[in-house]
C-alpha positions as a printed NumPy array, in Angstrom:
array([[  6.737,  16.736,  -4.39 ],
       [  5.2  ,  16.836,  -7.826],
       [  6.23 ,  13.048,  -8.878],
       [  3.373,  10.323,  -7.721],
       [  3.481,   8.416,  -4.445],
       [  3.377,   4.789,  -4.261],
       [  2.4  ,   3.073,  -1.121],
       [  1.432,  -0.836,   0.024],
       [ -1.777,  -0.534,   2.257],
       [ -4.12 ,  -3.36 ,   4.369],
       [ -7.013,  -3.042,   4.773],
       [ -7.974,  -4.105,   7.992],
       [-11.447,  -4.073,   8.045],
       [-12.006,  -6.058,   4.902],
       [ -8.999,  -8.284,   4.967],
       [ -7.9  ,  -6.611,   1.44 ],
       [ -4.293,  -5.986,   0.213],
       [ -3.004,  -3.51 ,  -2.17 ],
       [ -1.221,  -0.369,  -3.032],
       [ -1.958,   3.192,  -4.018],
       [ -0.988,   5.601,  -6.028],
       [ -1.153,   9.829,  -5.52 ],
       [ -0.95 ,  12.214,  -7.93 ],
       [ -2.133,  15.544,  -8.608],
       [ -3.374,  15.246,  -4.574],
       [ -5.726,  12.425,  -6.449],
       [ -5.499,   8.688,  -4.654],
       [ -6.267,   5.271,  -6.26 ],
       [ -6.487,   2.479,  -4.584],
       [ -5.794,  -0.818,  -6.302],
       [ -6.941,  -3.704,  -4.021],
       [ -5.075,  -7.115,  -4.819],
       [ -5.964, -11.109,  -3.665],
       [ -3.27 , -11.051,  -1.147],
       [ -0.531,  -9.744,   0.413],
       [  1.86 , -11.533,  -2.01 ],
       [  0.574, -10.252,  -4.688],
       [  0.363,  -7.049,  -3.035],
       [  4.016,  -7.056,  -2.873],
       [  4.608,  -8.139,  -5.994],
       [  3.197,  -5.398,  -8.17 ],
       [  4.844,  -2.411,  -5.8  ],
       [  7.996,  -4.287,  -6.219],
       [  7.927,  -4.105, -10.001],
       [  6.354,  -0.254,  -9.976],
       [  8.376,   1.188,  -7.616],
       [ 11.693,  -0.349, -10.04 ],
       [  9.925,   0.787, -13.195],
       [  7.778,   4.018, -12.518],
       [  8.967,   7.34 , -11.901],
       [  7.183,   7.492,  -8.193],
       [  8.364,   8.596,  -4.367],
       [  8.01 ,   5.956,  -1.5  ],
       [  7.208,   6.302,   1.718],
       [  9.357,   4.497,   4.636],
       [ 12.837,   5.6  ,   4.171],
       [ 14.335,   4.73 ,   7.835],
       [ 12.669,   1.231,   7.541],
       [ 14.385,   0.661,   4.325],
       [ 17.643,   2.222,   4.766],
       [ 20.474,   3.039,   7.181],
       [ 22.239,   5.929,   6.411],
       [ 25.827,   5.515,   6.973],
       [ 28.882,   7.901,   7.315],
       [ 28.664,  11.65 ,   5.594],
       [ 30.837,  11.933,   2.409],
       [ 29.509,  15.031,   0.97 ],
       [ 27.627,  18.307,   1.744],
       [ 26.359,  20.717,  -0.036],
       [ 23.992,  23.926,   0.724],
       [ 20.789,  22.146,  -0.349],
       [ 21.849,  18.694,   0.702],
       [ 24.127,  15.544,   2.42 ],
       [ 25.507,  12.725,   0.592],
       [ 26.047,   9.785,   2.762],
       [ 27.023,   5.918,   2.249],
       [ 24.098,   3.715,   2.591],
       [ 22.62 ,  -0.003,   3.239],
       [ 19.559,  -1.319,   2.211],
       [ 18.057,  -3.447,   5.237],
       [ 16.225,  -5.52 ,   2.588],
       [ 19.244,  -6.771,   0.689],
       [ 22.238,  -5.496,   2.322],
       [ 23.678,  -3.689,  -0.518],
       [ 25.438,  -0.526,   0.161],
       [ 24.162,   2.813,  -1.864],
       [ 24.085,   6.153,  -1.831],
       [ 22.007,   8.364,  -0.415],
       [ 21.542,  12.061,  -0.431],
       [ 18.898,  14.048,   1.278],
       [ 17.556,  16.754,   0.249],
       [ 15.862,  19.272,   2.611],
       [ 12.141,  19.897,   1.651],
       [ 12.211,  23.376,   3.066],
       [ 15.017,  24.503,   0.107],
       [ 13.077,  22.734,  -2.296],
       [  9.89 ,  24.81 ,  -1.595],
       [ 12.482,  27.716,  -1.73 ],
       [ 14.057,  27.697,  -5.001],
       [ 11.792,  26.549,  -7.318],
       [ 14.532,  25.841, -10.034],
       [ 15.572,  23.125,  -7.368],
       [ 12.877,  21.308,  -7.374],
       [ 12.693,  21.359, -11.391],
       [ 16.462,  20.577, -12.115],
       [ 15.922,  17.541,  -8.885],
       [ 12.529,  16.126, -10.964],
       [ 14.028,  16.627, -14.533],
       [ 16.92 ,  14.325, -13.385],
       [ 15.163,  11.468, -11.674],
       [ 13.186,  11.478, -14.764],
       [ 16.334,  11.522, -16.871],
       [ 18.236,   9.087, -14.638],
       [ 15.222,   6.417, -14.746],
       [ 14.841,   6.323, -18.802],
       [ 18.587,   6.83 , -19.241],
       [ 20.664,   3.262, -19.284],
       [ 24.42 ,   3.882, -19.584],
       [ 27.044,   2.978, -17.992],
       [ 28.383,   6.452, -17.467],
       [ 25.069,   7.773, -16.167],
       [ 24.836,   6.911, -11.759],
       [ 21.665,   4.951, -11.77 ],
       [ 18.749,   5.835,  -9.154],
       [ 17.015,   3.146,  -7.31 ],
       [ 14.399,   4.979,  -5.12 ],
       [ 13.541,   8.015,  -4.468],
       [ 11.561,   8.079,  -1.406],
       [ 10.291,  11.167,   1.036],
       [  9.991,  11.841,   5.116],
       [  8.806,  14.704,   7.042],
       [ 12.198,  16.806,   5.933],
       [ 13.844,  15.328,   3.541],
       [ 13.672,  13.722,  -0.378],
       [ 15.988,  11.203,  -0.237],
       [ 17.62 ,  10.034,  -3.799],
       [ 19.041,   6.513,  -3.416],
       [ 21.558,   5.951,  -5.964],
       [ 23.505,   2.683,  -7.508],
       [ 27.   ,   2.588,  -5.565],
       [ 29.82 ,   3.682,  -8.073],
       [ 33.277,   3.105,  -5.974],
       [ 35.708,   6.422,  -6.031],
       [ 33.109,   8.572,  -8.023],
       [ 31.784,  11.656,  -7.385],
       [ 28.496,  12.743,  -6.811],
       [ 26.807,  16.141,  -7.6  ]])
């Protein structure tokens, strides 16, 4: 997935927090004074940065199925951290590899979605990947649809 990857790490060996950043198959590690602190700067990048996270199924329940399409499943969601319910749809990586046009049109609007700040425009929270799927977690918008 062409956007960068953002993940927390420990260091065992050295006792040293931090995250990293991929891109371009390129990793950089940035080590941090604790965990806290750790924690802290993923929070704010992974709200601010156009990146993918790692983790989904620790994050997220998915809930009931409202939507399916050829490339993908829309379903309800709820954040483990906060409680909040979302929405979530999964895209298969397989399709994406497929139809390169996919992938494009899926990138353009996360990139589009995360400068954009209107109240007509769905807002996405996290985009994060697993073995199969991208999964696009978006703002919950009561009786909308989502395409």
């Amino acid at each position: 997935f062409p956007l960068p990857r953002l993940e927390l790490f420990k260091d065992a060996m050295h006792w040293k927090y931090g995250f990293s950043l991929t891109a371009h198959e390129v990793t950089r590690k940035f080590a941090t004074k604790s965990k806290e602190e750790a924690t802290i700067w993923y929070s704010k990048l992974k709200l601010q940065a156009e990146v993918v996270l790692k983790c989904f199924s620790r994050n997220f329940d998915l809930g009931r199925q409202i939507k399916r399409g050829s490339f993908s499943k829309v379903h309800i969601g709820k954040s483990n951290e906060s409680g909040a319910n979302c929405l979530i749809k999964s895209i298969l990586k397989g399709m994406l590899a497929e139809k390169g046009n996919l992938l494009r049109n899926l990138v353009t609007e996360i990139q589009i979605s995360r400068k954009a700040q209107h109240q007509s425009i769905i807002k996405i929270l996290y985009v994060y990947e697993s073995e199969q799927y991208i999964h696009v977690v978006y703002e919950q918008i009561d009786g909308e649809e989502l395409y």
